[in-house]
C-alpha positions as CSV (number, residue, x, y, z in Angstrom):
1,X,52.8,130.7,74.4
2,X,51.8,128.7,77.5
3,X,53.0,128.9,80.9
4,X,55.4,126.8,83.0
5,X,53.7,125.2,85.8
6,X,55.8,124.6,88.3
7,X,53.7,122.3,90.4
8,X,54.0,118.9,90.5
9,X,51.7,116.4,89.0
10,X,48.5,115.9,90.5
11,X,48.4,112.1,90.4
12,X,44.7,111.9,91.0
13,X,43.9,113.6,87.3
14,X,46.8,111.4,86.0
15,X,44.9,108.2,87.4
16,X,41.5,109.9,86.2
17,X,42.9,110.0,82.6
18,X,43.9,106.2,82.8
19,X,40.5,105.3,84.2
20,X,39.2,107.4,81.0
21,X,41.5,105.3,78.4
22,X,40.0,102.3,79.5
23,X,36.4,103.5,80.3
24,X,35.6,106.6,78.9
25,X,31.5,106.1,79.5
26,X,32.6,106.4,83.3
27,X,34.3,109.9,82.7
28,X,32.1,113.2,83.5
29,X,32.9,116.9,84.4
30,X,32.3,118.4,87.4
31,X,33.8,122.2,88.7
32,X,36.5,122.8,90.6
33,X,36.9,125.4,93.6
34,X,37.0,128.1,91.4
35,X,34.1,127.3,89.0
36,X,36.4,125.9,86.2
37,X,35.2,122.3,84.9
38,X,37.7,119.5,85.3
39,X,37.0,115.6,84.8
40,X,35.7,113.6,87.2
41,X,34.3,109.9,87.7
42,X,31.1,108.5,87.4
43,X,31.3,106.1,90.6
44,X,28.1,104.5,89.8
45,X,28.8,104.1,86.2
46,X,32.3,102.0,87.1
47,X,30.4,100.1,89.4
48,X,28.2,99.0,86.6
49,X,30.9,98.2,84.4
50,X,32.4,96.7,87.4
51,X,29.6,94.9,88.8
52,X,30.4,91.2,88.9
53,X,33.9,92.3,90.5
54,X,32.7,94.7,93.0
55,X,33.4,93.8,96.3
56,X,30.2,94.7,98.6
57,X,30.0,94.9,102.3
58,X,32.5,94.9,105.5
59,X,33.4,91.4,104.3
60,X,36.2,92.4,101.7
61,X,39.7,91.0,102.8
62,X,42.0,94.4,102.7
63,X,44.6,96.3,105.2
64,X,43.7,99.2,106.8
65,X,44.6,101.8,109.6
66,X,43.4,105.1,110.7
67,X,45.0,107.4,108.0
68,X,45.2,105.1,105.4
69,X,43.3,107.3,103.3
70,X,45.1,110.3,104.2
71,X,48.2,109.1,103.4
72,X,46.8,108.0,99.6
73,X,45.5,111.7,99.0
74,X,48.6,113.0,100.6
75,X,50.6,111.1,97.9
76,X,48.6,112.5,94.9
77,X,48.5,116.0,96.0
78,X,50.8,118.3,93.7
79,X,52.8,120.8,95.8
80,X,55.2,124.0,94.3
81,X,58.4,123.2,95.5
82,X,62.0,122.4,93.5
83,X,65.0,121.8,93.5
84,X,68.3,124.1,93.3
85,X,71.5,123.0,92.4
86,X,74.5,123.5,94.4
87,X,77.3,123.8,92.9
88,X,79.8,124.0,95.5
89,X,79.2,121.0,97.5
90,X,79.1,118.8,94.1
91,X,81.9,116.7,92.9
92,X,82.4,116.6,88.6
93,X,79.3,118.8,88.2
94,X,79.5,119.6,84.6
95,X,80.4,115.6,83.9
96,X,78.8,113.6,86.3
97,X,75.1,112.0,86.0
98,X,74.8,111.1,89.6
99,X,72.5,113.3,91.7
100,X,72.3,113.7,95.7
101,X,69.1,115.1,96.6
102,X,68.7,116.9,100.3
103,X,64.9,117.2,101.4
104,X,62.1,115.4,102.6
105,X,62.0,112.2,100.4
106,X,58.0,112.4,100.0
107,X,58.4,115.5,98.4
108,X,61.4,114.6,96.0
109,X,59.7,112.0,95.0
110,X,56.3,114.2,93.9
111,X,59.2,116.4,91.8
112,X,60.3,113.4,89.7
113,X,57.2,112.0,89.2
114,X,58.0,113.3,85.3
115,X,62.0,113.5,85.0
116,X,62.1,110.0,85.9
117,X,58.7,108.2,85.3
118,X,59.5,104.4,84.5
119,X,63.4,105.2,84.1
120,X,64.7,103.5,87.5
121,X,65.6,100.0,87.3
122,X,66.3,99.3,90.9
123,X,65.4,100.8,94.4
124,X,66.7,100.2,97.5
125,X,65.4,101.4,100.7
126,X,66.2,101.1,104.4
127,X,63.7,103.4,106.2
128,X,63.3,103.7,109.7
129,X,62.1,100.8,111.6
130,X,59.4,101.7,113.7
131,X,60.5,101.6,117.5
132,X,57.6,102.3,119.1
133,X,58.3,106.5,119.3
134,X,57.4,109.3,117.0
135,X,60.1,109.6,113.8
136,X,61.6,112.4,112.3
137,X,59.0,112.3,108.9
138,X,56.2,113.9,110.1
139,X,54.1,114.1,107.4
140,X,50.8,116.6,107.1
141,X,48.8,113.4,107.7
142,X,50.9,111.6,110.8
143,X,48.2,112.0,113.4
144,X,48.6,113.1,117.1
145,X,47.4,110.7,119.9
146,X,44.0,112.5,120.2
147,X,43.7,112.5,116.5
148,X,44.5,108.7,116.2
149,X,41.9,108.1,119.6
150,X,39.1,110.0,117.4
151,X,40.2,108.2,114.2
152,X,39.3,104.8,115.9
153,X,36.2,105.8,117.5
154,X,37.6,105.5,121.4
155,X,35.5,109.0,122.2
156,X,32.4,108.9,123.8
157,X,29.9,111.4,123.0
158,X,31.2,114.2,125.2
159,X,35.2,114.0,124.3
160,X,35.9,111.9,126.6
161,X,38.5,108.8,125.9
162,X,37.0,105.5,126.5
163,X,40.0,103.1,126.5
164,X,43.3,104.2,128.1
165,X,46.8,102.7,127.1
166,X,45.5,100.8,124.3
167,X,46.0,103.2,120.9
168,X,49.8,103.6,121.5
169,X,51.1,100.9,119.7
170,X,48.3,101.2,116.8
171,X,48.8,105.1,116.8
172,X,52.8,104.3,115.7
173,X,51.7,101.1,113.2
174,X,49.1,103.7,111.8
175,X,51.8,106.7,111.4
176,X,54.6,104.4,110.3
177,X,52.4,102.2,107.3
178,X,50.8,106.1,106.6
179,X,54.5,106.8,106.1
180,X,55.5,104.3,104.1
181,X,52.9,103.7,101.7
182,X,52.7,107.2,100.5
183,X,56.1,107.3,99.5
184,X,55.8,103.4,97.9
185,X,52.8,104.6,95.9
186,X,54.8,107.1,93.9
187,X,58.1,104.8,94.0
188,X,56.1,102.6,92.1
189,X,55.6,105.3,89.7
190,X,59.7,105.7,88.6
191,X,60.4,101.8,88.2
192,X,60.9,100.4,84.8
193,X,58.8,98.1,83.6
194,X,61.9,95.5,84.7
195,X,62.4,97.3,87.5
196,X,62.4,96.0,91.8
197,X,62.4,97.1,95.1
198,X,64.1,95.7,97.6
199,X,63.0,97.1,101.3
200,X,65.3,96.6,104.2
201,X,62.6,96.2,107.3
202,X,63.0,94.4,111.1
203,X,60.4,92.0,113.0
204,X,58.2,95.2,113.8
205,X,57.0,96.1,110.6
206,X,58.0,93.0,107.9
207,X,54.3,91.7,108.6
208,X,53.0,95.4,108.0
209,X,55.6,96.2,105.1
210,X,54.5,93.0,103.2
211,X,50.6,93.7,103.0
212,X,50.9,97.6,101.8
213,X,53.7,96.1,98.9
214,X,51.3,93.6,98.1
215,X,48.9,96.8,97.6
216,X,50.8,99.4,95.9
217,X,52.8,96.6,93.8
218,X,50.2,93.5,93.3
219,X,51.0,90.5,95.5
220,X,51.7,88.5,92.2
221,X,54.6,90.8,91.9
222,X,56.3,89.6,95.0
223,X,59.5,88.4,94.2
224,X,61.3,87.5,97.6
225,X,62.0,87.7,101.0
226,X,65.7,87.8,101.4
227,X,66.6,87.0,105.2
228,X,70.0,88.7,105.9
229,X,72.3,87.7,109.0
230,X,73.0,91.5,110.1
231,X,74.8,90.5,112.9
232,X,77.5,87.8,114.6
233,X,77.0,88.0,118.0
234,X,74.3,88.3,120.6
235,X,74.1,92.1,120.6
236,X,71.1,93.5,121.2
237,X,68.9,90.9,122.3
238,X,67.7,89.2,125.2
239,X,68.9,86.5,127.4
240,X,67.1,83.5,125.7
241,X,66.9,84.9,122.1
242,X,69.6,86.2,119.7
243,X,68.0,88.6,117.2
244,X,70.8,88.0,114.7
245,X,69.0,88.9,111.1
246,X,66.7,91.4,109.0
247,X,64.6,91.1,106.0
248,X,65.0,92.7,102.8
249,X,61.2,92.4,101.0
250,X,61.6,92.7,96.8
251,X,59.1,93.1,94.6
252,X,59.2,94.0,91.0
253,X,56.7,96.1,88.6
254,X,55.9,93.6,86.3
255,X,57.2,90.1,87.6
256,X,57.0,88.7,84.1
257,X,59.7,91.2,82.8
258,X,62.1,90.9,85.6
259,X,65.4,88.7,84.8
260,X,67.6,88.5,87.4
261,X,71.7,87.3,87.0
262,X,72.8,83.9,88.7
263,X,75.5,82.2,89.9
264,X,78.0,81.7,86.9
265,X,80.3,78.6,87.7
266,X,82.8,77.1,85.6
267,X,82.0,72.7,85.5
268,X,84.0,69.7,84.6
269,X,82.7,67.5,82.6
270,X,80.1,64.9,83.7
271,X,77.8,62.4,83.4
272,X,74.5,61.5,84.5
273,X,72.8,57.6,85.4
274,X,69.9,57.8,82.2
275,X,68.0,55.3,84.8
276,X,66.2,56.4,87.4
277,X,66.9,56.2,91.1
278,X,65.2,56.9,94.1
279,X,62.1,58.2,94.3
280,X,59.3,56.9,91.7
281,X,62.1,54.8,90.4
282,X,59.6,51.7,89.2
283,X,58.1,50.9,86.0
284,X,54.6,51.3,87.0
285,X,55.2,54.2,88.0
286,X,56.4,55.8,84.9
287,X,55.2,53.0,82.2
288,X,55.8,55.0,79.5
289,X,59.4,55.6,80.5
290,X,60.1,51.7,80.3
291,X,61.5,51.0,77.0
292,X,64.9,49.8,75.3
293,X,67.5,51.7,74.1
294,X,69.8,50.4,71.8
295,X,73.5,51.3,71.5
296,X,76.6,49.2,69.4
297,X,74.1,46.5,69.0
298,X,73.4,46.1,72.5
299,X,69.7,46.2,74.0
300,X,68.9,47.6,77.0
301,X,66.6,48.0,79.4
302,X,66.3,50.0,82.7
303,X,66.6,47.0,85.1
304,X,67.7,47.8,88.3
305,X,70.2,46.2,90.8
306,X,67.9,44.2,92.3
307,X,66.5,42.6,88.8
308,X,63.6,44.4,89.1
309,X,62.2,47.1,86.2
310,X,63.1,50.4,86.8
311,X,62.2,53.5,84.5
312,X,64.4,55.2,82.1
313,X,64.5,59.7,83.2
314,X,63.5,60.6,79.4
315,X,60.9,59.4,77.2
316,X,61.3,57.5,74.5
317,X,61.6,60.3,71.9
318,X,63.6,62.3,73.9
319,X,65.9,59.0,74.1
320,X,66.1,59.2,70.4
321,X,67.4,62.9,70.4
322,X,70.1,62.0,72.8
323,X,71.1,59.6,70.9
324,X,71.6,61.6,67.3
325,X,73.5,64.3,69.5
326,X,76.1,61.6,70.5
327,X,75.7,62.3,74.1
328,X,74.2,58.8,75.9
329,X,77.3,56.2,76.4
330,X,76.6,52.4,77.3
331,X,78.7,51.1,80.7
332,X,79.4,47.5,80.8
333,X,80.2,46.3,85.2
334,X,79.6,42.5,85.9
335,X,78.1,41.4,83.0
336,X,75.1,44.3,83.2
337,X,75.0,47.0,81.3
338,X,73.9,50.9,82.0
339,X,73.3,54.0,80.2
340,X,74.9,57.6,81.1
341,X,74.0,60.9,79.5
342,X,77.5,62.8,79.1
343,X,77.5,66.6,80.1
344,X,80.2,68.5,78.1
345,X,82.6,70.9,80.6
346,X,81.6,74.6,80.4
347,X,80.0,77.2,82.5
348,X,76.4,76.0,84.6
349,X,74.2,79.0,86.0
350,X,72.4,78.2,89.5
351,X,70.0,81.1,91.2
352,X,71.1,82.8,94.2
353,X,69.6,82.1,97.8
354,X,67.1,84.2,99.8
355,X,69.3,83.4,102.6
356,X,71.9,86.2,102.7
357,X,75.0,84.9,105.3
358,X,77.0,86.7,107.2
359,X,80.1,86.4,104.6
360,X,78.0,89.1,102.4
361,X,78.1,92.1,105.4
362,X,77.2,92.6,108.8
363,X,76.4,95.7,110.1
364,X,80.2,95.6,111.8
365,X,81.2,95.3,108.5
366,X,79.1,98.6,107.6
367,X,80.6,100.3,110.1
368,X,84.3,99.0,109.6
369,X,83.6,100.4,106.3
370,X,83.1,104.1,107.6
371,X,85.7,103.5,109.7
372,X,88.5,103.1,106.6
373,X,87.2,106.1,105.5
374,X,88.3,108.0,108.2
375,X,84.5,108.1,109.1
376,X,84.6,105.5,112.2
377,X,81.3,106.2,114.9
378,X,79.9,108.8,112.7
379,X,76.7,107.2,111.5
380,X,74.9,104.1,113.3
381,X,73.9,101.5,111.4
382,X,75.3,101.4,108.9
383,X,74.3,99.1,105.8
384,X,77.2,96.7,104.5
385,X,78.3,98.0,101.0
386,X,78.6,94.1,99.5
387,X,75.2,93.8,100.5
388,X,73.9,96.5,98.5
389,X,76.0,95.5,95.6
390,X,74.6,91.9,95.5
391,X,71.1,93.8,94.7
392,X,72.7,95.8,92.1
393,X,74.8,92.8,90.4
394,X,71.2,90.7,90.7
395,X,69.1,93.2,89.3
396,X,71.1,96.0,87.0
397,X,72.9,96.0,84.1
398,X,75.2,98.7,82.3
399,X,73.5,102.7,82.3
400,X,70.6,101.5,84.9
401,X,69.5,104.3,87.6
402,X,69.7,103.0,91.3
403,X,67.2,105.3,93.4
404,X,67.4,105.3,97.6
405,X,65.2,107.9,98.8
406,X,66.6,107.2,102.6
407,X,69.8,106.9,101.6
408,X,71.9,107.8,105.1
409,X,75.0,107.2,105.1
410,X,74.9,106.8,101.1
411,X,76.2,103.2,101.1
412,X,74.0,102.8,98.1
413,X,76.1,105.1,96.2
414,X,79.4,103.7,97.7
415,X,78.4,100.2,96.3
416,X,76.9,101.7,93.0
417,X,80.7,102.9,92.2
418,X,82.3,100.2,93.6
419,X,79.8,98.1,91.4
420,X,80.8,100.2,88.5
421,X,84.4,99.6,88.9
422,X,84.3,95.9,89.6
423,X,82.6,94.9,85.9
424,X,83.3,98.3,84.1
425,X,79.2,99.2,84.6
426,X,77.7,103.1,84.1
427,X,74.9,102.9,87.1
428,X,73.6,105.9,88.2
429,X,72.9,106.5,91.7
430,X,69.9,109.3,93.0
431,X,70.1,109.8,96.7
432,X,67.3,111.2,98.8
433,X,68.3,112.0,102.2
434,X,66.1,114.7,104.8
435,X,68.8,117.0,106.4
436,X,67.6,115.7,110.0
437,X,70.2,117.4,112.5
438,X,72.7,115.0,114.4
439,X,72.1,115.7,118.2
440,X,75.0,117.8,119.4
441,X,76.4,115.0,121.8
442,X,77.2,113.4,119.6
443,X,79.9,112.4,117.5
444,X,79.1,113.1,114.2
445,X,78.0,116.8,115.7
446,X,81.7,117.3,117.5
447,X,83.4,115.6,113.9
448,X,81.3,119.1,112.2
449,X,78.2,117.0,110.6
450,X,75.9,119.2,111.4
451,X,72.9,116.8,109.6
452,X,72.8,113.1,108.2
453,X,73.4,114.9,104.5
454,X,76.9,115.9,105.4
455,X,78.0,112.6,106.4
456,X,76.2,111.6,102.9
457,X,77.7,113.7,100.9
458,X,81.5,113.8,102.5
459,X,81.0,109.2,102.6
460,X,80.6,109.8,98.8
461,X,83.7,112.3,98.3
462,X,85.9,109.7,100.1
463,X,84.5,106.6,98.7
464,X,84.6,108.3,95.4
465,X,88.2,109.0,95.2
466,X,89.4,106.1,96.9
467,X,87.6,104.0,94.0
468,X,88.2,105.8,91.7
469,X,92.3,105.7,92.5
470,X,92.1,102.0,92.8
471,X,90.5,101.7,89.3
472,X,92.9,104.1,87.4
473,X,95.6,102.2,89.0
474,X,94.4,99.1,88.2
475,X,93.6,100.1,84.6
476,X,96.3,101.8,84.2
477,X,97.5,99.8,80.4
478,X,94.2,99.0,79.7
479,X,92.9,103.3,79.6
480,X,92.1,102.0,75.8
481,X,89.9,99.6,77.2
482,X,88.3,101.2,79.9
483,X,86.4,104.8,80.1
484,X,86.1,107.3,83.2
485,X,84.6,105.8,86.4
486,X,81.8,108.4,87.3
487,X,82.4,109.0,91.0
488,X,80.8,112.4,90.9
489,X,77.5,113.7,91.6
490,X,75.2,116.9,91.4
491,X,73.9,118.3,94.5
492,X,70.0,119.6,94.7
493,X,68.5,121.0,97.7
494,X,64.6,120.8,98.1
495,X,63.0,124.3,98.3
496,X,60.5,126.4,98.0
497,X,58.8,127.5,94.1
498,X,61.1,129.5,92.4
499,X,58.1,131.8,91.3
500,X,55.8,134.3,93.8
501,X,52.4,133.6,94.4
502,X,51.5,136.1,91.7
503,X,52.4,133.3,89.0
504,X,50.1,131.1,90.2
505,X,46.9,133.3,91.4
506,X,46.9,136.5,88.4
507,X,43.8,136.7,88.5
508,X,43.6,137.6,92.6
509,X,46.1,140.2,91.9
510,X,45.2,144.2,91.5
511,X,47.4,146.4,89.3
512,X,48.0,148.2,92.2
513,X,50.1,145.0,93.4
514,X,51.4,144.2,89.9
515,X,52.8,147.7,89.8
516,X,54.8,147.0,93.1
517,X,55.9,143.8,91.9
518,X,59.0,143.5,89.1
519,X,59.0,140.1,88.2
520,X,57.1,137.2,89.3
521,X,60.4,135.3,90.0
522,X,61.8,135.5,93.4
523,X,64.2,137.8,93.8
524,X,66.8,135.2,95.3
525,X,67.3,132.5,92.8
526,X,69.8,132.4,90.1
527,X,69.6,131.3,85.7
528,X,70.6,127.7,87.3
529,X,67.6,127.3,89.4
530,X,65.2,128.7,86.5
531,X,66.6,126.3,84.4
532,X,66.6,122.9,86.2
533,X,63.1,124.2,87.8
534,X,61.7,124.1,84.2
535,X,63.7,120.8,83.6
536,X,61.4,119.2,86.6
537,X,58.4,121.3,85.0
538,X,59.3,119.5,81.7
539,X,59.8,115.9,82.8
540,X,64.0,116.2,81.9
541,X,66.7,114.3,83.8
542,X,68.4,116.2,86.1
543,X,71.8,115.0,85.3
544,X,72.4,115.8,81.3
545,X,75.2,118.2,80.3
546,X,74.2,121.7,79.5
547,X,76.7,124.6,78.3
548,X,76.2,128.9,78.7
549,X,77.1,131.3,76.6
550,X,76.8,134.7,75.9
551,X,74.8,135.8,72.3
552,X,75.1,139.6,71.9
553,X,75.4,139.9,75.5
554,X,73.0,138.1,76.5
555,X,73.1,134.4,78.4
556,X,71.5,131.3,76.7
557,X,71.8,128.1,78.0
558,X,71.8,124.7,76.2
559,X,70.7,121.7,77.6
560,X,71.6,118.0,76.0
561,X,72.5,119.4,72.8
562,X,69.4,121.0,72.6
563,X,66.6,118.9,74.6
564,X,65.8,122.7,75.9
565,X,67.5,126.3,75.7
566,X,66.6,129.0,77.5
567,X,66.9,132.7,78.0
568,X,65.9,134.7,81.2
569,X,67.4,138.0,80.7
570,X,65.1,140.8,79.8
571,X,65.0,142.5,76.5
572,X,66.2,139.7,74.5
573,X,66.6,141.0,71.1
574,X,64.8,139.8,68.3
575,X,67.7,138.9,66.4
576,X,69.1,136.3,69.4
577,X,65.6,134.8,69.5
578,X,66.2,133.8,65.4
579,X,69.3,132.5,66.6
580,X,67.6,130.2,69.3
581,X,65.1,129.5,66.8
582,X,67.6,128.5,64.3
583,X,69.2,125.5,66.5
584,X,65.5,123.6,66.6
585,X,65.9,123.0,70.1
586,X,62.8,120.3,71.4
587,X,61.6,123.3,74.0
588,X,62.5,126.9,74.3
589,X,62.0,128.8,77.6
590,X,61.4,132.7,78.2
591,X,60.8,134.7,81.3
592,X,57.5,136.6,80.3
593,X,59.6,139.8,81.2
594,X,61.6,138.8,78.6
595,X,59.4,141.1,76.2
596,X,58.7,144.5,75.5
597,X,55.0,144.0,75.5
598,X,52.4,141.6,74.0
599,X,53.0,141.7,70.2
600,X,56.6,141.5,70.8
601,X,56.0,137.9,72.3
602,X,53.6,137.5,69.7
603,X,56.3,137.7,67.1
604,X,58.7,135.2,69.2
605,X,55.5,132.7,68.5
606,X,56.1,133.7,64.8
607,X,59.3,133.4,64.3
608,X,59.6,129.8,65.9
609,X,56.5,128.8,63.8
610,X,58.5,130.1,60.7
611,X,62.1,128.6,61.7
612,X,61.5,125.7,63.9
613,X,57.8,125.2,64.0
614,X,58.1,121.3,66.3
615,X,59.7,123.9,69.0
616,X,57.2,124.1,71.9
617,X,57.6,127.5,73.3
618,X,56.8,128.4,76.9
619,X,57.5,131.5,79.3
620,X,58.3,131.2,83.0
């Protein structure tokens, strides 16, 4: 039986085995650290497959900063972290299939690279806009001011700096575009093939912003720039300029599979002058379009007012159609005659505009919002809920997953269930928020907050139930009609590998240190953070239902009807193991402790083979 990993992916062999699908001439081995061969890529073969497309010299247009490269291998780095569940600050745990995730977002985002690879439809982000000062992500590869100085060559020879007060502003562009392309890079990774991105960014960093998306997603994938108006009044600003909006950047995976919803409207009936007017209204210049059309009898030509030819708006075939549908009708004013096409009454569809008002949500209104809650001066800057819901009714449908992975004050989930009980939708909302402290001054600190995920989590609770009230009374004869609004969600905090080092390194450990070891599990964590650890390890969602129970005294647990069940007690008889077997679970899970000795497990490899042999087996 293999091991669990627990590690997240390394992205870099993941991108080695597409190169390899498409080019396996270019793929070689080479050995690791520790002697062990692993594939690798022929550089110079590529380039040879490559070699009309290769871009040679300093002359290639790209975007770049000092720690550009840093921030790409950061991204593709695996770590050993996960994530426990907690229970007690979760709302519907055992029904809901929202999650709330608390830890750095960079991270999270490495431990779903398999639960939820190409399963979110939308994201929406609004990170920090870069002020100028250092910001609370400091990432392995956000560089100091010396390190930044080095980075772009302003040493001389002996140390010393060559250029004073110059690097500032391109040390905090560098950190802040380090920052955000890592975590766009494996963004990228969860959307659907149908799936956007919509970026909430300032005058700082749009220019910035816009190059790395054209990067990580492919500038033909650019969508939009929405321009919002965040604000009424001249707050903020200086005395000649009012600063009144912000930009929202979306971009989609595959632009050719994204369909967004317009603007349904119901329309009276109409009808439309056949002739042409206005521009390129002449007969020379559409000659083709110059023709009769006959109706009751009656020739007749586009002439204009004037007396002079004018041009029909459809050719002469498409005339001829129009016609057989019934829908052209002759008009008869001072002895001239006319021809209109007739537009039945029913429902038009217009797209919606890149300019985003201030009717949709200010950032008053984002704040008035908190305020009903009985949240008022908590959180700063708030995002309007209607604005977020506009992105979700443009861009999601039914059971779609909404991901923000700097979530804040969690209007994203707010709007999500509002959303949800406006057209009777099943979104589901993952939140990513780092647990950065609130400064004890202020208010959210004196209201008990003691980080941003608090106010999160405690925004969703009340938004939650006051939505949900609203819809059960509003749906109240119509229960038939309508199922449970999920206002719920599952709390997971980012720590730590459930497993000691001794899992991942055996072959550096001595008996001597096995023998003062009991388990290879640390000591701390619990059957639920076994089993959603090996969830993550397995590429599950995090937010399926899952049931306990005891068989001859021991616990197995069930997840989705069977995607997995595990066992992590020790001395699991053989006769339980038959019973496992028996249910032809997709994966079963074991700790290797779980067994007496070696042939014991052997046989637990034999009697799945036997009973459910498509059952892949693995210990923890």
């Amino acid at each position: 039986m293999d091991k669990m990993k627990f590690e997240s992916p390394n992205l870099t062999d993941k991108n080695i085995e597409k190169l390899a699908a498409l080019f396996p001439n270019c793929i070689t081995e080479t050995a690791d650290e520790n002697g062990k061969l692993k594939k690798a890529v022929n550089f110079e073969m590529l380039r040879a497959m490559l070699s009309e497309d290769i871009a040679e010299g300093d002359e290639a247009y790209e975007f770049t900063w000092v720690g550009k490269k840093a921030a790409i291998a950061e991204a593709n780095k695996p770590i050993r972290k996960t994530l426990r569940p907690c229970k007690e600050e979760s709302v519907n745990w055992d029904t809901t299939e929202n999650l709330y995730i608390e830890g750095d977002n960079l991270e999270v985002l490495k431990l779903l690279q398999e639960s939820y690879l190409n399963k979110v439809k939308m994201i929406y982000i609004d990170p920090p806009y870069n002020t100028g000062n250092d910001f609370i992500y400091r990432d392995e590869f956000v560089m100091s001011k010396q390190e930044y100085t080095e980075g772009i060559g302003q040493l001389d020879e002996e140390g010393n700096q060559l250029f004073r007060n110059t690097e500032t502003n391109g040390r905090f562009h560098s950190d802040w575009c380090s920052m955000i392309y890592s975590r766009l890079m494996l963004a990228r990774n969860l959307l659907t093939d149908d799936g956007v991105i919509f970026i909430s960014i300032d005058d700082n960093e749009v220019e910035n912003l816009k190059k790395i998306c054209d990067e990580v997603f492919g500038a033909d994938n650019f969508i939009c720039n929405f321009v919002w108006k965040s604000k009424l009044g001249k707050v903020g600003t200086t005395s000649t300029i009012s600063a009144v909006h912000e930009y929202i950047l979306c971009y989609s995976k595959n632009i050719t599979n994204v369909s967004f919803k317009m603007i349904e409207k119901l329309s009276e009936g109409r009808k439309e002058n056949l002739r042409q007017w206005g521009v390129a209204d002449r007969r020379e210049d559409r000659p083709s379009m110059f023709y009769p059309i006959i109706i009751n009898d009656i020739q007749v030509y586009p002439i204009k007012e004037d007396g002079s030819e004018g041009r029909w708006r459809v050719g002469e075939e498409m005339s001829k159609q129009l016609l057989s549908a019934g829908v052209l009708e002759l008009e008869e004013k001072n002895g001239k005659y006319n021809i209109y096409r007739k537009f039945p009454a029913g429902v038009s569809l217009t797209p919606y505009d890149t300019l985003l008002l201030d009717n949709i949500g200010t950032t008053a209104k984002g704040a008035a919002m908190l305020s009903e809650l009985g949240l008022g001066k908590i959180f700063d800057f708030s995002k309007p809920v209607n604005l977020i819901k506009h992105f979700s009714l443009l861009a999601t449908t039914g059971n779609d997953i909404i991901l923000d992975f700097f979530s804040g004050s969690a209007t994203t989930a707010h709007a999500v269930m509002q959303l949800n009980a406006d057209d009777g939708g099943h979104r589901k909302f993952i939140m990513v928020q780092l647990p950065e402290e609130t400064d004890e001054n202020s208010e959210s600190y004196k209201a008990g907050y003691t980080n941003i995920c608090e106010i999160g989590k405690e925004r969703i609770r009340r938004a939650g139930a006051k939505i949900l009230s609203e819809y059960e009374s509003a749906h109240s004869t119509l229960n038939s009609q309508h199922s449970t609004l999920d206002t719920g969600f599952r709390v997971f905090k980012l720590d730590d590998t459930n497993m000691e080092d001794v899992y991942y390194t055996p072959a550096e450990t001595d008996q001597q240190m096995l023998a003062n070891l009991e388990n290879n599990i640390k000591p701390d964590r619990t059957d639920l953070d076994l089993l959603f650890g090996c969830l993550l390890d397995w590429g599950l969602p995090l937010s399926m239902p899952y049931k306990s129970e005891q068989i001859e005294s021991v616990t197995v647990h069930t997840y989705n009807d069977g995607d997995l069940i595990a066992c992590f007690d020790k001395s699991i008889p053989e006769s339980v193991i038959k019973t496992i077997a028996k249910r032809k679970p997709l994966r079963a899970v074991f700790r290797d402790d779980s067994f007496a000795d070696s042939p014991s497990k052997i046989n637990v490899g034999e009697i799945f083979k036997m009973l459910s042999p498509d059952t892949r087996v693995r210990v923890i």
